[in-house]
C-alpha positions, 0 to 999 in steps of 0.5 A, a space after each residue: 484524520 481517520 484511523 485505519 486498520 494495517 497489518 503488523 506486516 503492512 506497518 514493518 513495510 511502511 518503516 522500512 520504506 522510510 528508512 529507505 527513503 531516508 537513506 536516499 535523501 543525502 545523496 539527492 541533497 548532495 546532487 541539488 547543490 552539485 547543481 546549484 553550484 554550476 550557475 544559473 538555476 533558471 536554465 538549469 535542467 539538472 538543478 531542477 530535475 534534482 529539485 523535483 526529486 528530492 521534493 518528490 522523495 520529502 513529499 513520501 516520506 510526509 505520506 509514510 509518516 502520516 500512514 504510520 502515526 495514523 496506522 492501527 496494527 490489527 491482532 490476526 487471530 487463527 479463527 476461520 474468518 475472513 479478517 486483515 491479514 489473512 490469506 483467503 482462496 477465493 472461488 469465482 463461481 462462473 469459473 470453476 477452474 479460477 482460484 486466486 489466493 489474496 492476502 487481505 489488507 488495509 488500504 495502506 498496503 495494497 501497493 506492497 504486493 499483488 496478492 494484496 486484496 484490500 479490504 475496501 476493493 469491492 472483492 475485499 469487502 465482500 469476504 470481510 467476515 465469511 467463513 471458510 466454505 461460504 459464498 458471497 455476493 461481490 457488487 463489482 463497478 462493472 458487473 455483480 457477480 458471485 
Protein backbone atom coordinates (compact mmCIF):
# COMPACT_ATOMS: atom_id res chain seq x y z
CA UNK A 1 0.00 0.00 0.00
CA UNK A 2 1.38 3.53 -1.09
CA UNK A 3 1.28 6.55 1.15
CA UNK A 4 -0.42 9.67 0.18
CA UNK A 5 -0.65 13.25 0.91
CA UNK A 6 -4.47 14.76 2.82
CA UNK A 7 -4.99 17.75 4.18
CA UNK A 8 -5.26 18.13 8.10
CA UNK A 9 -9.02 19.18 7.18
CA UNK A 10 -9.38 15.87 4.65
CA UNK A 11 -8.17 13.67 7.81
CA UNK A 12 -10.93 15.27 10.32
CA UNK A 13 -13.66 14.51 7.57
CA UNK A 14 -12.35 10.98 7.17
CA UNK A 15 -12.76 10.26 11.11
CA UNK A 16 -15.71 12.07 11.41
CA UNK A 17 -17.42 9.85 8.40
CA UNK A 18 -16.34 6.64 10.51
CA UNK A 19 -17.92 7.84 13.38
CA UNK A 20 -20.84 8.53 11.09
CA UNK A 21 -20.63 5.18 10.00
CA UNK A 22 -20.33 3.54 13.26
CA UNK A 23 -23.34 5.20 14.62
CA UNK A 24 -25.45 3.82 11.70
CA UNK A 25 -24.37 0.42 12.01
CA UNK A 26 -26.31 -0.59 15.19
CA UNK A 27 -29.62 0.22 14.07
CA UNK A 28 -28.86 -1.88 10.61
CA UNK A 29 -27.77 -4.73 12.57
CA UNK A 30 -31.02 -4.27 14.53
CA UNK A 31 -33.03 -4.25 10.86
CA UNK A 32 -30.91 -7.50 9.80
CA UNK A 33 -32.21 -9.66 12.59
CA UNK A 34 -35.74 -8.02 12.77
CA UNK A 35 -35.63 -9.51 9.21
CA UNK A 36 -33.89 -12.70 9.80
CA UNK A 37 -36.62 -13.56 12.38
CA UNK A 38 -39.76 -13.44 9.98
CA UNK A 39 -38.57 -16.97 8.37
CA UNK A 40 -37.52 -17.82 5.48
CA UNK A 41 -34.42 -15.78 4.27
CA UNK A 42 -34.46 -17.02 0.84
CA UNK A 43 -37.59 -15.11 -0.20
CA UNK A 44 -36.79 -12.38 2.05
CA UNK A 45 -36.68 -9.03 0.20
CA UNK A 46 -36.10 -7.16 3.65
CA UNK A 47 -33.56 -9.57 4.80
CA UNK A 48 -31.59 -9.15 1.83
CA UNK A 49 -31.80 -5.35 1.33
CA UNK A 50 -30.98 -5.21 4.86
CA UNK A 51 -28.14 -7.50 4.29
CA UNK A 52 -26.95 -5.70 1.40
CA UNK A 53 -26.85 -2.55 3.47
CA UNK A 54 -25.10 -3.28 6.56
CA UNK A 55 -22.35 -5.06 3.92
CA UNK A 56 -22.22 -1.79 1.96
CA UNK A 57 -21.67 0.38 5.23
CA UNK A 58 -18.91 -2.45 6.93
CA UNK A 59 -17.23 -2.39 3.38
CA UNK A 60 -16.83 1.94 3.88
CA UNK A 61 -16.00 1.69 7.00
CA UNK A 62 -12.74 -0.83 5.74
CA UNK A 63 -12.25 1.92 3.04
CA UNK A 64 -12.21 4.78 5.52
CA UNK A 65 -10.11 3.16 7.72
CA UNK A 66 -7.35 2.16 5.25
CA UNK A 67 -7.62 5.91 3.74
CA UNK A 68 -7.02 7.02 7.43
CA UNK A 69 -3.94 4.50 8.36
CA UNK A 70 -2.53 5.10 4.99
CA UNK A 71 -3.02 9.16 5.15
CA UNK A 72 -0.02 11.55 5.54
CA UNK A 73 -1.30 14.77 6.94
CA UNK A 74 0.60 17.76 5.11
CA UNK A 75 1.72 21.09 7.07
CA UNK A 76 0.23 23.88 4.71
CA UNK A 77 2.59 26.63 4.70
CA UNK A 78 1.55 30.71 3.87
CA UNK A 79 4.31 30.84 1.02
CA UNK A 80 2.63 31.91 -2.24
CA UNK A 81 2.95 28.53 -3.75
CA UNK A 82 0.44 26.11 -5.10
CA UNK A 83 0.47 23.16 -2.49
CA UNK A 84 -2.42 20.81 -0.68
CA UNK A 85 -4.46 22.79 1.14
CA UNK A 86 -4.44 25.67 -0.47
CA UNK A 87 -7.19 27.76 -2.01
CA UNK A 88 -6.07 29.02 -5.46
CA UNK A 89 -8.04 31.17 -8.26
CA UNK A 90 -7.46 30.11 -11.45
CA UNK A 91 -7.97 32.21 -14.65
CA UNK A 92 -8.78 30.21 -17.81
CA UNK A 93 -7.05 32.21 -20.53
CA UNK A 94 -9.57 31.48 -23.44
CA UNK A 95 -12.23 32.92 -21.05
CA UNK A 96 -11.15 36.29 -19.31
CA UNK A 97 -14.49 36.52 -17.26
CA UNK A 98 -14.04 32.28 -15.91
CA UNK A 99 -12.65 32.60 -12.62
CA UNK A 100 -13.06 29.48 -10.51
CA UNK A 101 -11.78 29.37 -6.84
CA UNK A 102 -10.51 25.38 -5.73
CA UNK A 103 -9.29 23.96 -3.06
CA UNK A 104 -6.54 21.81 -3.57
CA UNK A 105 -6.48 18.35 -2.21
CA UNK A 106 -5.57 14.58 -2.01
CA UNK A 107 -6.92 12.17 -3.73
CA UNK A 108 -8.86 11.12 -0.47
CA UNK A 109 -10.75 14.08 -0.43
CA UNK A 110 -12.34 15.02 -3.71
CA UNK A 111 -15.66 13.60 -2.96
CA UNK A 112 -15.98 15.85 0.47
CA UNK A 113 -16.80 19.19 -1.75
CA UNK A 114 -17.02 20.66 -5.14
CA UNK A 115 -14.45 23.26 -4.57
CA UNK A 116 -12.29 20.26 -4.01
CA UNK A 117 -9.49 20.18 -7.13
CA UNK A 118 -7.31 17.17 -6.40
CA UNK A 119 -3.86 17.50 -6.97
CA UNK A 120 -4.00 14.19 -9.64
CA UNK A 121 -6.95 15.77 -11.99
CA UNK A 122 -5.06 16.78 -14.88
CA UNK A 123 -5.92 20.78 -13.54
CA UNK A 124 -4.76 19.90 -10.04
CA UNK A 125 -1.34 18.73 -11.20
CA UNK A 126 -0.74 21.55 -13.53
CA UNK A 127 -0.99 24.39 -10.57
CA UNK A 128 1.00 22.05 -8.22
CA UNK A 129 4.02 24.19 -7.38
CA UNK A 130 3.29 27.74 -9.25
CA UNK A 131 3.00 30.88 -7.92
CA UNK A 132 0.67 33.30 -7.67
CA UNK A 133 0.46 35.30 -11.19
CA UNK A 134 2.05 32.42 -13.18
CA UNK A 135 0.56 30.71 -16.28
CA UNK A 136 0.44 27.12 -16.68
CA UNK A 137 -0.26 24.77 -19.31
CA UNK A 138 -3.04 22.18 -18.43
CA UNK A 139 -2.86 18.83 -20.66
CA UNK A 140 -6.74 18.03 -20.60
CA UNK A 141 -8.06 14.36 -21.58
CA UNK A 142 -9.92 16.19 -24.47
CA UNK A 143 -7.93 18.99 -25.25
CA UNK A 144 -4.72 21.36 -24.04
CA UNK A 145 -5.36 24.43 -22.99
CA UNK A 146 -4.08 27.28 -20.92
Amino acid sequence: MEYFDITPQGMVWLKAEIERCKAKRPALIKRVAAAAALGDRSENAEYTESKRELRHLESRMRYLDKETRYGEQVTVADDGVATLGKTVTVRFSDEADDVDTYNLVGPAEAEISEANLTSVSPLGAAIMGHKVGDTCAVAAPAARTQ
